[in-house]
C-alpha positions, 0 to 999 in steps of 0.5 A: 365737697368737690373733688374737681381737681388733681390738687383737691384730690390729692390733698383729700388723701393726705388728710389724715381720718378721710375716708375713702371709697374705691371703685373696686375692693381690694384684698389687704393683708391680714384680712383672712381674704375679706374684701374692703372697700373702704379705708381710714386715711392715716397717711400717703406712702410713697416708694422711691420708684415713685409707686404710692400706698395709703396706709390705713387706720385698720390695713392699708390699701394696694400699691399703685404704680403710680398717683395717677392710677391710684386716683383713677381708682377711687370712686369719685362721684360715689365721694362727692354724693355722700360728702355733700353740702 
């Protein structure tokens, strides 16, 4: 797969069951300050101030100010290396 564009990214993150991979863990809420670094798509949230969320199958990911930097954020080339063709 590629993720060459601002459009296939995006539409990457609303599809629910995407796995996604991010450049550095996180810490989510009720996992005894376990990292993750992984989440099971359920659906984008997105805040009227325009700060956005992915929430998870298991425990959602941080906020980001914004789609920009929640995508900045995501590891990318480490996605398209395991969802090859």
């Amino acid at each position: 797969m590629n993720y060459d564009t601002t459009e296939k990214r995006v539409k990457f993150l609303k599809k629910k069951g995407s796995i996604i991979t991010f450049k550095k863990p996180f810490y989510p809420n009720g996992t005894a300050n376990g990292s993750r670094q992984q989440i099971i798509v359920m659906r984008l949230i997105r805040s009227r101030d325009g700060s956005v969320k992915i929430e998870g199958n298991f425990y959602d990911s941080n906020w980001f100010d914004n789609i920009d930097a929640l995508l900045k954020s995501i590891d990318w080339k480490w996605m398209e290396s395991a969802h090859a063709d």
